[in-house]
mmCIF file of the N, C-alpha and C atoms, coordinates in Angstrom:
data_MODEL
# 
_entry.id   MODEL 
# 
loop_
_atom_site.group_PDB 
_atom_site.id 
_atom_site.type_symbol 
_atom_site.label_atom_id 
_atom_site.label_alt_id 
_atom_site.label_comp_id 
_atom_site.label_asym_id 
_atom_site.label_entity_id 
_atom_site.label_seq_id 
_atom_site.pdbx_PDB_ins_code 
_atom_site.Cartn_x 
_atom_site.Cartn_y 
_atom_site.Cartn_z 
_atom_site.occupancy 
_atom_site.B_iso_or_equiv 
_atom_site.pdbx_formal_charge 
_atom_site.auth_seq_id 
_atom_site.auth_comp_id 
_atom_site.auth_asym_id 
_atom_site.auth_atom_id 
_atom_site.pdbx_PDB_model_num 
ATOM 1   N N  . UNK A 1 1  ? 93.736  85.932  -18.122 1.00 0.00 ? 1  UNK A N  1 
ATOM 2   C CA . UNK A 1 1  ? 93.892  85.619  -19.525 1.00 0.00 ? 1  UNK A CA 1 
ATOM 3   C C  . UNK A 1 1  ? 94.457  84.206  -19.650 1.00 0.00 ? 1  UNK A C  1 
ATOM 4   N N  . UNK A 1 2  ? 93.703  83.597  -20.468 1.00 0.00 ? 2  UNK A N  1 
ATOM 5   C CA . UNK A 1 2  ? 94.493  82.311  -21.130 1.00 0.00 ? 2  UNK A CA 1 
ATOM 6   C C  . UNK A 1 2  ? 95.820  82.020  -21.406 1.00 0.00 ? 2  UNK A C  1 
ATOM 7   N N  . UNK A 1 3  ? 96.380  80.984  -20.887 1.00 0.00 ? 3  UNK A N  1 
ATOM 8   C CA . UNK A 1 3  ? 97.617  80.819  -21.296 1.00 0.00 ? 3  UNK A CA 1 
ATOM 9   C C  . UNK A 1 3  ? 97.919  80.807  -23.158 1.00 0.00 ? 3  UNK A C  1 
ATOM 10  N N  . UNK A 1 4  ? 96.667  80.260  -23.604 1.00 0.00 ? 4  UNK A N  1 
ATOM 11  C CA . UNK A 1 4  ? 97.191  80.038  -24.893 1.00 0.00 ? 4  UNK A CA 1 
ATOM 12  C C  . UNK A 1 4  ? 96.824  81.392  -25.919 1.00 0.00 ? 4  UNK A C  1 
ATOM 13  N N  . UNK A 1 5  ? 96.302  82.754  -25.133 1.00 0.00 ? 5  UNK A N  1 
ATOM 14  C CA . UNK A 1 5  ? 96.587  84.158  -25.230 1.00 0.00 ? 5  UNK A CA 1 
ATOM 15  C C  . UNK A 1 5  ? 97.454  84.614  -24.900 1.00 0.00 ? 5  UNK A C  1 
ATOM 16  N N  . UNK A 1 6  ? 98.198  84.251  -24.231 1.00 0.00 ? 6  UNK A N  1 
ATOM 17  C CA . UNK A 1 6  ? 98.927  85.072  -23.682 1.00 0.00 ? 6  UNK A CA 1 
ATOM 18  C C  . UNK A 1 6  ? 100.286 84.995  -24.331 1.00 0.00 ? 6  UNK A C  1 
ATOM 19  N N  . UNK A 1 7  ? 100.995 84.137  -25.324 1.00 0.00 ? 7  UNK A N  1 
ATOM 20  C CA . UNK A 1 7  ? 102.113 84.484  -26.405 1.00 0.00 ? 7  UNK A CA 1 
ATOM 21  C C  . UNK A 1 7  ? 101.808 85.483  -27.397 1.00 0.00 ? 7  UNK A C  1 
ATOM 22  N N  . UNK A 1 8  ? 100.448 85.208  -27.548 1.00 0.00 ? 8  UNK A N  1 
ATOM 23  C CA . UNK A 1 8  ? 100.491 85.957  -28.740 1.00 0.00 ? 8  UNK A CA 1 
ATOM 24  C C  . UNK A 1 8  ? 99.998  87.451  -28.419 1.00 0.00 ? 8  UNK A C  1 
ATOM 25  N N  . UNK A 1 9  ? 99.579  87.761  -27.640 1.00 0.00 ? 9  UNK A N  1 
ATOM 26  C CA . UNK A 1 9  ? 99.986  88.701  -27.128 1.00 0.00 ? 9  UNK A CA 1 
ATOM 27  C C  . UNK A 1 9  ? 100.988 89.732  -26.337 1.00 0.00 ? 9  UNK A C  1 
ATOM 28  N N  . UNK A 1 10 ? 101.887 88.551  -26.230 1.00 0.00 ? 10 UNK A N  1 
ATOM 29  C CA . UNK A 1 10 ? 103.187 89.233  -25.816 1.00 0.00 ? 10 UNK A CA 1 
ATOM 30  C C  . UNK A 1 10 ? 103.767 89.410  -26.950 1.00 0.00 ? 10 UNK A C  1 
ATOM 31  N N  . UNK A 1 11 ? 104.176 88.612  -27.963 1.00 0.00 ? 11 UNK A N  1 
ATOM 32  C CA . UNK A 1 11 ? 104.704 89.235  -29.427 1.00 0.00 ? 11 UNK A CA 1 
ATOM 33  C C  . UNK A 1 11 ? 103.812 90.126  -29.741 1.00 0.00 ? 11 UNK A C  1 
ATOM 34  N N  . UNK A 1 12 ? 102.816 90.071  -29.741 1.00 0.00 ? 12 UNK A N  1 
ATOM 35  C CA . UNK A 1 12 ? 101.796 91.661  -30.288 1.00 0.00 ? 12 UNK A CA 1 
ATOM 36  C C  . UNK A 1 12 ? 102.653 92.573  -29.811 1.00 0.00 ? 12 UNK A C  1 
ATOM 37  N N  . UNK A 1 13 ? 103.062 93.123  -28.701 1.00 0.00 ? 13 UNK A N  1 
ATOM 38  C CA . UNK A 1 13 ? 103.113 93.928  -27.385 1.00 0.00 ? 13 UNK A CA 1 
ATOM 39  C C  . UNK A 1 13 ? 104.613 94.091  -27.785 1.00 0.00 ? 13 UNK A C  1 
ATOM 40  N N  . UNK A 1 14 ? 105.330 93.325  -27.987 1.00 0.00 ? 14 UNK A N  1 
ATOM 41  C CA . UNK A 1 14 ? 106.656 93.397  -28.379 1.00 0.00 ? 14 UNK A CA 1 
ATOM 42  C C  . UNK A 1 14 ? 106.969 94.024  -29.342 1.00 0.00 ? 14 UNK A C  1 
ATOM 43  N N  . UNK A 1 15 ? 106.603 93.412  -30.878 1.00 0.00 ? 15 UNK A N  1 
ATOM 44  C CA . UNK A 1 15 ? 106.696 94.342  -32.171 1.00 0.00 ? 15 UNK A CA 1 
ATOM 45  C C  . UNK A 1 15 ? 105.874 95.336  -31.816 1.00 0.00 ? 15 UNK A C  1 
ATOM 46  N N  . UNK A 1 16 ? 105.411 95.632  -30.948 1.00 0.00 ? 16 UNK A N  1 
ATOM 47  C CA . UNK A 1 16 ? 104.819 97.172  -30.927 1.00 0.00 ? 16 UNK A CA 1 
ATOM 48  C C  . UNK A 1 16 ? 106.100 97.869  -30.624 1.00 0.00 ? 16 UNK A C  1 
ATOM 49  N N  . UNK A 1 17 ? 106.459 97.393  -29.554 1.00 0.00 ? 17 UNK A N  1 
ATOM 50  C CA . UNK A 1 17 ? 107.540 98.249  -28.876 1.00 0.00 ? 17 UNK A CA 1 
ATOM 51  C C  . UNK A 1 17 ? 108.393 98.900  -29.551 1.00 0.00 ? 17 UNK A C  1 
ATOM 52  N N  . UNK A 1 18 ? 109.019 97.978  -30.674 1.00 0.00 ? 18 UNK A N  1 
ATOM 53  C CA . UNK A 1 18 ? 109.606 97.455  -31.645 1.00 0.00 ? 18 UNK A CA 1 
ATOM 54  C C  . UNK A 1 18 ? 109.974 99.123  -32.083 1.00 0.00 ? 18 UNK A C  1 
ATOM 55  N N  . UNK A 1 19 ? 108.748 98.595  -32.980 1.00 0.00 ? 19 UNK A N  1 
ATOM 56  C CA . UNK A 1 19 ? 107.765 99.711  -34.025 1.00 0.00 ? 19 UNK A CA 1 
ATOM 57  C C  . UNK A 1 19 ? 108.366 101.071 -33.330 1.00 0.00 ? 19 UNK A C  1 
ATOM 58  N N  . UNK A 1 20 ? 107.754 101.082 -32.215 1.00 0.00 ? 20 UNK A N  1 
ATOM 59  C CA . UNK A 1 20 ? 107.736 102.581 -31.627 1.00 0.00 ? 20 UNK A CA 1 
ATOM 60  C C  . UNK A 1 20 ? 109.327 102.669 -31.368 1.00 0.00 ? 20 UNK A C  1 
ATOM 61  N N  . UNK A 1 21 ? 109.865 102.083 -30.344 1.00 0.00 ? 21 UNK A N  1 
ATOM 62  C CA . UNK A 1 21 ? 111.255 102.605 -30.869 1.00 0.00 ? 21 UNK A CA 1 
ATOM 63  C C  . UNK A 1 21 ? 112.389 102.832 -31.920 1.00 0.00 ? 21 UNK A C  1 
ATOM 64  N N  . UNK A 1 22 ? 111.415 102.604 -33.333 1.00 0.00 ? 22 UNK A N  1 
ATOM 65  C CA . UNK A 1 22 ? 112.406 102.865 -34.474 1.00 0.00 ? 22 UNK A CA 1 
ATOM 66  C C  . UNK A 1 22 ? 111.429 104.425 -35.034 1.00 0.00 ? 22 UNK A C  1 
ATOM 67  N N  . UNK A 1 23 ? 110.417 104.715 -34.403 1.00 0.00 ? 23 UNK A N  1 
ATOM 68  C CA . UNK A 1 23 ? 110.133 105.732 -34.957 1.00 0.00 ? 23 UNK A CA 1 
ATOM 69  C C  . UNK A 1 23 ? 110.406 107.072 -34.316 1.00 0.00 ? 23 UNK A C  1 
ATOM 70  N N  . UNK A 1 24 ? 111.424 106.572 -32.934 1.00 0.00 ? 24 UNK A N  1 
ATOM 71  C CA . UNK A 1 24 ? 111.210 107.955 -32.206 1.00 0.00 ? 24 UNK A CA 1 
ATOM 72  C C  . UNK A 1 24 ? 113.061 108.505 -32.845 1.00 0.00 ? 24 UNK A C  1 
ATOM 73  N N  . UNK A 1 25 ? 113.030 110.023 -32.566 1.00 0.00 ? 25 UNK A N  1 
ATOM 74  C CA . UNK A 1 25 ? 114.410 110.303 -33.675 1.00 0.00 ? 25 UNK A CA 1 
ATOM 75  C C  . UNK A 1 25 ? 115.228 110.535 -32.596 1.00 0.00 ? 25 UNK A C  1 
ATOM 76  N N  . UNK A 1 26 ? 116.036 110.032 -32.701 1.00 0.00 ? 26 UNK A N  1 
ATOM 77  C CA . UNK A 1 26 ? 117.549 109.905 -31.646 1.00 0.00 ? 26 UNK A CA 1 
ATOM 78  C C  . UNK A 1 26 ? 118.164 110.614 -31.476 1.00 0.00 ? 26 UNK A C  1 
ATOM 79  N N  . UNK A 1 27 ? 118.374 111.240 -32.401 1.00 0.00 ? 27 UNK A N  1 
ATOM 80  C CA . UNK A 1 27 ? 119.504 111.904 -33.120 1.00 0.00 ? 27 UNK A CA 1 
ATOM 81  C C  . UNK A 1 27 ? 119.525 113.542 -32.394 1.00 0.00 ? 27 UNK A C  1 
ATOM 82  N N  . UNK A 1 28 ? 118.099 113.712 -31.788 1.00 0.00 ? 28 UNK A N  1 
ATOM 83  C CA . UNK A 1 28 ? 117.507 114.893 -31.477 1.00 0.00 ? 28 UNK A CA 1 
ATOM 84  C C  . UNK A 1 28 ? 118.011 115.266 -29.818 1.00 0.00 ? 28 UNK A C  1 
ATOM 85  N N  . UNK A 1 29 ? 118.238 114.495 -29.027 1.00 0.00 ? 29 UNK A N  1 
ATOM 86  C CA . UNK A 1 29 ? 118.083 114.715 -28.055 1.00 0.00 ? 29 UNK A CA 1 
ATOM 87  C C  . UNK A 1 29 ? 118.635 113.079 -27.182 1.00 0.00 ? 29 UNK A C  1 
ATOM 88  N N  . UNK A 1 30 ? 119.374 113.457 -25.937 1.00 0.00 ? 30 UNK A N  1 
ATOM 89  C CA . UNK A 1 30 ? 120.026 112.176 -25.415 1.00 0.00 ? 30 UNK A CA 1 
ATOM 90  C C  . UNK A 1 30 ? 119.205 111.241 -24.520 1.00 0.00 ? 30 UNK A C  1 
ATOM 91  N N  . UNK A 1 31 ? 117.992 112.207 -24.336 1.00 0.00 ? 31 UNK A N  1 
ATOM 92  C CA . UNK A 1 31 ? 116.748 111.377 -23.574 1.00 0.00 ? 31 UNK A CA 1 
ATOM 93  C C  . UNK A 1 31 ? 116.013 110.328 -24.366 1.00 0.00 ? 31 UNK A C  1 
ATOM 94  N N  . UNK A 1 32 ? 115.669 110.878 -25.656 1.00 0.00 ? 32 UNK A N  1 
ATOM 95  C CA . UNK A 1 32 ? 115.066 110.326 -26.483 1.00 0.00 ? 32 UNK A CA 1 
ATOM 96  C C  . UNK A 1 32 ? 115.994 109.336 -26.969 1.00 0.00 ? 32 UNK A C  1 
ATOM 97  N N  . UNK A 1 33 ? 117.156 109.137 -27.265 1.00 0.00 ? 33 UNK A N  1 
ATOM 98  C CA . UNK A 1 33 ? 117.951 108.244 -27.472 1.00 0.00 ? 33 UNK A CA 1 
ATOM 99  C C  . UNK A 1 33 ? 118.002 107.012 -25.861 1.00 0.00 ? 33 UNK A C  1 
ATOM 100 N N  . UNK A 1 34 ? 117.913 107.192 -25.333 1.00 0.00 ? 34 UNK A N  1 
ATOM 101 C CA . UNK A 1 34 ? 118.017 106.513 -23.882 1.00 0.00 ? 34 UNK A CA 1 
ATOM 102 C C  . UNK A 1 34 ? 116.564 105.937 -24.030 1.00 0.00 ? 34 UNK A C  1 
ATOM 103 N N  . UNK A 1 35 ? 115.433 106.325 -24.202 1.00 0.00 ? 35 UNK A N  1 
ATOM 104 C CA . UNK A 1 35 ? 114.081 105.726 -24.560 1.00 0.00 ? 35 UNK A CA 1 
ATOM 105 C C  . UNK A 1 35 ? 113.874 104.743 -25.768 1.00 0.00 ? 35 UNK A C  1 
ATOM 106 N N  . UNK A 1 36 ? 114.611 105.625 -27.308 1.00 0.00 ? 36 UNK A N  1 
ATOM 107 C CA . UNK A 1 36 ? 114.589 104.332 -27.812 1.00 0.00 ? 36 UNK A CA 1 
ATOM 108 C C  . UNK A 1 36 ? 115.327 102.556 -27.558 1.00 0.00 ? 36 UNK A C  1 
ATOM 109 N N  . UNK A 1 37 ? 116.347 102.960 -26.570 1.00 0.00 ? 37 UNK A N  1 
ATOM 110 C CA . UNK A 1 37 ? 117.090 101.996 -26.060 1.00 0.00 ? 37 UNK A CA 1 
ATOM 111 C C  . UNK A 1 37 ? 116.627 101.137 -25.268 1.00 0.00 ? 37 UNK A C  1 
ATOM 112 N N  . UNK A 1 38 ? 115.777 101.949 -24.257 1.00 0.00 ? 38 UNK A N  1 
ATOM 113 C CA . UNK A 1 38 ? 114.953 100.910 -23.576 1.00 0.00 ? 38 UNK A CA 1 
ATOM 114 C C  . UNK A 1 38 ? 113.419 100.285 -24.358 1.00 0.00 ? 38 UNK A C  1 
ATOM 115 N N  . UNK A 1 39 ? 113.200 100.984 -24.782 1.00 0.00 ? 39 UNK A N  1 
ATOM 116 C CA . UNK A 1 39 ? 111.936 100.344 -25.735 1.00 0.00 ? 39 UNK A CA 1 
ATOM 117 C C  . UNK A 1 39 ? 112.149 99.555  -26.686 1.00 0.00 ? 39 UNK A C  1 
ATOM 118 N N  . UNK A 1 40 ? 113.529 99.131  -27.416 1.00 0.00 ? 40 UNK A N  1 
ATOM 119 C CA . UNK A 1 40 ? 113.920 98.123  -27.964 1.00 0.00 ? 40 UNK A CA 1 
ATOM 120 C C  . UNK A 1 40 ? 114.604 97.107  -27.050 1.00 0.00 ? 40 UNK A C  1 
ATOM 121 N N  . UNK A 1 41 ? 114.770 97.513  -25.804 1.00 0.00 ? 41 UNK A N  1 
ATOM 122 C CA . UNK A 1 41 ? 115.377 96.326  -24.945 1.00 0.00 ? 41 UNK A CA 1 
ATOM 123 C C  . UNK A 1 41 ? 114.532 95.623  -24.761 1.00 0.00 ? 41 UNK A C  1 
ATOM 124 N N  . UNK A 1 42 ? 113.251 96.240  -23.985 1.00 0.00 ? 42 UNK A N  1 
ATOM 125 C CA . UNK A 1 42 ? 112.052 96.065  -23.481 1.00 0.00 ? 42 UNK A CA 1 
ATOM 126 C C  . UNK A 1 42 ? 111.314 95.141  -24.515 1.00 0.00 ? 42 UNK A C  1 
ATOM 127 N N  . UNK A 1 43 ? 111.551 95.260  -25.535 1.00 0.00 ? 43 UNK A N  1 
ATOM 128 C CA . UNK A 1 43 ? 110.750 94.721  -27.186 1.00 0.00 ? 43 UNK A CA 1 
ATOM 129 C C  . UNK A 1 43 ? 111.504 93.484  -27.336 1.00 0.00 ? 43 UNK A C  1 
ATOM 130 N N  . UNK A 1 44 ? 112.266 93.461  -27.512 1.00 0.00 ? 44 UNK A N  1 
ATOM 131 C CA . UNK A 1 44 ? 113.328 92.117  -27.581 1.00 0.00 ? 44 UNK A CA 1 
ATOM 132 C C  . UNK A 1 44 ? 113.292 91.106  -26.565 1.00 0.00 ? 44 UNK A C  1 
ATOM 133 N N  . UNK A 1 45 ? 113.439 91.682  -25.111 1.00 0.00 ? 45 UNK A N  1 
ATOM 134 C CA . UNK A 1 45 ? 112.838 91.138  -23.927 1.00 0.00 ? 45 UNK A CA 1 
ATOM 135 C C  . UNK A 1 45 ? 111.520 89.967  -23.983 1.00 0.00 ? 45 UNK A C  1 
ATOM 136 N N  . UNK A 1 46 ? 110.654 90.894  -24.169 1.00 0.00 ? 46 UNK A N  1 
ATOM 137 C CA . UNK A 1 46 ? 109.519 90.613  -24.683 1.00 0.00 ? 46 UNK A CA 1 
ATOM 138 C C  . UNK A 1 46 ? 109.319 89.370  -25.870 1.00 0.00 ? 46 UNK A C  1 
ATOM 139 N N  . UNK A 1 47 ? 109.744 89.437  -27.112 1.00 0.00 ? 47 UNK A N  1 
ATOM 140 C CA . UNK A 1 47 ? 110.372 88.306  -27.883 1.00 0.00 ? 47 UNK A CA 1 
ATOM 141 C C  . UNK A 1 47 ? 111.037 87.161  -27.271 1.00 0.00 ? 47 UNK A C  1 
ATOM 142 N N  . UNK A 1 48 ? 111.740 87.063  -26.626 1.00 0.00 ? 48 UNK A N  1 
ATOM 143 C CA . UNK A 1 48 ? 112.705 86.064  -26.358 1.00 0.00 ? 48 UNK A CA 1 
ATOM 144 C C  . UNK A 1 48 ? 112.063 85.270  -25.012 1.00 0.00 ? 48 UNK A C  1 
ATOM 145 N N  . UNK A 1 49 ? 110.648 86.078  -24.267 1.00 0.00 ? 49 UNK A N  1 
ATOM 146 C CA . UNK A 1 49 ? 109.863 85.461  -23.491 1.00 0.00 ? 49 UNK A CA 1 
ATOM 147 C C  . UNK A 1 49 ? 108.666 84.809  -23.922 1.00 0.00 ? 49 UNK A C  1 
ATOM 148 N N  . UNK A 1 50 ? 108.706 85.242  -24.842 1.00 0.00 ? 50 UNK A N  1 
ATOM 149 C CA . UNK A 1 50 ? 107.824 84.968  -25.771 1.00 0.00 ? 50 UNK A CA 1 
ATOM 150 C C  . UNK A 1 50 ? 107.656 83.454  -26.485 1.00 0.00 ? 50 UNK A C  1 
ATOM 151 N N  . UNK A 1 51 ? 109.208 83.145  -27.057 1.00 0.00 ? 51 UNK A N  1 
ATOM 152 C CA . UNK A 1 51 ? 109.815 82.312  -27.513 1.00 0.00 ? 51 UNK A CA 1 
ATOM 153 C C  . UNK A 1 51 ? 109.914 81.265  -26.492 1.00 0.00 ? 51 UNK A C  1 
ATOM 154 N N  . UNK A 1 52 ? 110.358 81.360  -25.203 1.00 0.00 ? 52 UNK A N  1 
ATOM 155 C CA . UNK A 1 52 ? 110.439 80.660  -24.682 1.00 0.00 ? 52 UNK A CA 1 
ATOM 156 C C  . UNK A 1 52 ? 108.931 79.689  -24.082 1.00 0.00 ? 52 UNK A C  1 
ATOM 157 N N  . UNK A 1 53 ? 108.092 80.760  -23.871 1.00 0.00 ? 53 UNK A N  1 
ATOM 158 C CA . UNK A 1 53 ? 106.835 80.239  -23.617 1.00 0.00 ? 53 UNK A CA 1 
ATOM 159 C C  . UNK A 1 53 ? 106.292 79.357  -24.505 1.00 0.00 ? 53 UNK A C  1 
ATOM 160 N N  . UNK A 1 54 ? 106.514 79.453  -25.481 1.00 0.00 ? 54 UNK A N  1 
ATOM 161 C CA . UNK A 1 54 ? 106.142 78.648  -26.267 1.00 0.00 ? 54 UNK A CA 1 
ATOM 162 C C  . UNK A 1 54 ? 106.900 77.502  -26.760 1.00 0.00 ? 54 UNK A C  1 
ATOM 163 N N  . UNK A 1 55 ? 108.046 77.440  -26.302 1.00 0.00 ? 55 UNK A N  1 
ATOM 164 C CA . UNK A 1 55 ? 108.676 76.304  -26.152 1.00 0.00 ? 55 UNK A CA 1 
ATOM 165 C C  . UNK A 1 55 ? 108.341 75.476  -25.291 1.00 0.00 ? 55 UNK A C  1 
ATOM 166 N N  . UNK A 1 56 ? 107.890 76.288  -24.007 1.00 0.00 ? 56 UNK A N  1 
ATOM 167 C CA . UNK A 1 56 ? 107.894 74.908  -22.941 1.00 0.00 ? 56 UNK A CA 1 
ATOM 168 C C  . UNK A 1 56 ? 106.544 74.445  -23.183 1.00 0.00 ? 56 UNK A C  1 
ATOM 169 N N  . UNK A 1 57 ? 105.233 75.254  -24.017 1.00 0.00 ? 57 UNK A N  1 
ATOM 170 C CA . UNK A 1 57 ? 104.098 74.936  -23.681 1.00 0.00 ? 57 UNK A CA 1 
ATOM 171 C C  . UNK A 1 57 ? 103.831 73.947  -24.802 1.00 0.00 ? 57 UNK A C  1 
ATOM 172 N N  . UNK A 1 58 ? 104.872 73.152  -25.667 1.00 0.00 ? 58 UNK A N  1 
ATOM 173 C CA . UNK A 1 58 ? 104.743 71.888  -26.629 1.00 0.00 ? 58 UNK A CA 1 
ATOM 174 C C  . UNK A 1 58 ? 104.911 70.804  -25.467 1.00 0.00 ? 58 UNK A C  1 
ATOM 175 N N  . UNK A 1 59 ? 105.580 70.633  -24.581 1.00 0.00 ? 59 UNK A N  1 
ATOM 176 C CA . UNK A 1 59 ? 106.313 69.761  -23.798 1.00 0.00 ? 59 UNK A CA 1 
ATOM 177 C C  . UNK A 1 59 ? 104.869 69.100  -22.746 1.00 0.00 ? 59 UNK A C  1 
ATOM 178 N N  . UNK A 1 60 ? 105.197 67.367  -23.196 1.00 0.00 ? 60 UNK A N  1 
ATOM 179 C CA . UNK A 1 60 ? 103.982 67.333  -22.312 1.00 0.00 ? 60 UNK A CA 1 
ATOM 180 C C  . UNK A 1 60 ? 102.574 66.717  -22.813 1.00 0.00 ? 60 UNK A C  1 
ATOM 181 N N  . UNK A 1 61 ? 102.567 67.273  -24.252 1.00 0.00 ? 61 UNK A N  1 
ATOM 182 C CA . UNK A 1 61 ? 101.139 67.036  -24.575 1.00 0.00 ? 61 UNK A CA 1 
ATOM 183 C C  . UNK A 1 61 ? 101.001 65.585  -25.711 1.00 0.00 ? 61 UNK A C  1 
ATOM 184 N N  . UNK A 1 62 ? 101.757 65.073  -25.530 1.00 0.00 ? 62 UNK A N  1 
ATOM 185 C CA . UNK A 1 62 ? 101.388 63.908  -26.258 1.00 0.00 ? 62 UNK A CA 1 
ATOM 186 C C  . UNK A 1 62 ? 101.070 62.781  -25.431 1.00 0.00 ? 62 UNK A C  1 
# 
């Protein structure tokens, strides 16, 4: 895959994560709470690599 696919598909992939860990119910069970935790880590993760990629990939081109 293209580099210049490949941010925007990691934020795709991220707010998914996102998404899915605010819809799973916590409250129910300590596994499911431990999943939404990592699926918003994992999501945020994801964001902030995201961010960065695209920082470095301005650098350079003028």
């Amino acid at each position: 895959m293209k580099k210049s696919r490949q941010t925007p598909a990691l934020v795709a992939a991220s707010i998914l994560l996102i998404i899915i860990s605010s819809v799973i119910p916590s409250d129910k069970s300590a596994w499911l709470g431990a999943l939404q935790t990592i699926l918003l880590g994992a999501g945020l993760l994801g964001c902030c690599m995201a961010f960065v990629r695209f920082t470095k990939g301005g650098k350079g081109k003028r």
